[in-house]
N, C-alpha and C positions, 0 to 999 in steps of 0.2 A: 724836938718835935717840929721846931717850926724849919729845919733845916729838912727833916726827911719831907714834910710835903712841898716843901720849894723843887726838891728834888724829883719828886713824881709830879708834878707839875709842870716842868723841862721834860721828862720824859714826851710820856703826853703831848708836849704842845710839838717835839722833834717827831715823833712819829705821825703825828696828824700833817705832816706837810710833808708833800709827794713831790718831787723834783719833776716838773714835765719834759723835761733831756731824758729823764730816766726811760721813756717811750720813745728813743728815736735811736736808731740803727745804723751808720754807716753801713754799708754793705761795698760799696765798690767807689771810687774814683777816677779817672780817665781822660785824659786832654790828648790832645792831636792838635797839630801846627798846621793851620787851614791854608793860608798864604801868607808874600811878604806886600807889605804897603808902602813904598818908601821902605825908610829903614827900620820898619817896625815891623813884626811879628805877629799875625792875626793865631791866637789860640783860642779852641775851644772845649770848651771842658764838659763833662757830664757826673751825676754824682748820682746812684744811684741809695735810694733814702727809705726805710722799713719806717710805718708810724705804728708801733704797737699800744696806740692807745686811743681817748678821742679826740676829735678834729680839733685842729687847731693850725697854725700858722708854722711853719719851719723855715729855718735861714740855715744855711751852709760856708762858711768863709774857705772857699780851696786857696790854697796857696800853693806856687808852683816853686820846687827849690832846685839851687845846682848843686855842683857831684860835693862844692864842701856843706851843703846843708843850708844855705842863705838862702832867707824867700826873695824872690826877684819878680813875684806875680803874687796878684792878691784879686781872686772873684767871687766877689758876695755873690749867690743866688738863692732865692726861695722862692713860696708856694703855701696852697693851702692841700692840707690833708682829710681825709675824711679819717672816718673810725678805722685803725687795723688797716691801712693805705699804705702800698709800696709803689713807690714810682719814681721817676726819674726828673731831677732836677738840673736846666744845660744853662750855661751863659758864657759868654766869650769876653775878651780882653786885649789889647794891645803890649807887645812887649817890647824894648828895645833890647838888639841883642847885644849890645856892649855891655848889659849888665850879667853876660852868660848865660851858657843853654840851661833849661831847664831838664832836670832828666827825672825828676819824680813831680807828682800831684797826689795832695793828701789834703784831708779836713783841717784845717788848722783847729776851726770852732764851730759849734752849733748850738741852736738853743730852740726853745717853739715855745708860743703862748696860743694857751687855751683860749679858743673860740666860746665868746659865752651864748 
């Protein structure tokens, strides 16, 4: 007995708790190499981000990797979302290019906390 209500009791408590990532959307990725500074690499990235759900705060970690897969760029960017908000999130980085070109840009992570 006391094993079946421990168990509906974990049910219950797993479903009453909503992952708020479960409301966010990658939808696109995209960097372009603005200029060089010295020996460094000005990128700029945009990430375009679906909030399907309510307002709350979004982060995005892009990391830019080369042709074997290594991240060689890392750009936190966020914002605030309102309810059901899609928009575009940009920030730029320095790269050096002895660590190699970069040929893709993807979400590495993301996460949002609900605005109370």
């Amino acid at each position: 007995m006391k094993l079946w209500i421990c168990s509906i009791v974990l049910l219950l408590a797993s479903t009453a708790y909503a992952d708020p990532r479960d409301d966010v959307k990658i939808n696109a990725v995209q960097g372009l190499q603005l200029k060089q500074l010295g020996n460094r690499a000005v990128y700029s990235v945009k990430v375009d981000v679906e909030n399907a759900g309510g307002r709350g705060n979004i982060f995005v970690n892009v990391v830019g990797l080369n042709a074997a897969g290594f991240q060689i760029a890392l750009v936190p960017v966020f914002g605030s979302f309102e309810e059901n908000q899609t928009r575009a999130l940009t920030g730029q980085t320095l790269v050096n290019p002895e660590n190699g070109e970069i040929v893709t840009w993807q979400a590495g992570s993301f996460g949002k906390s609900v605005a109370q």
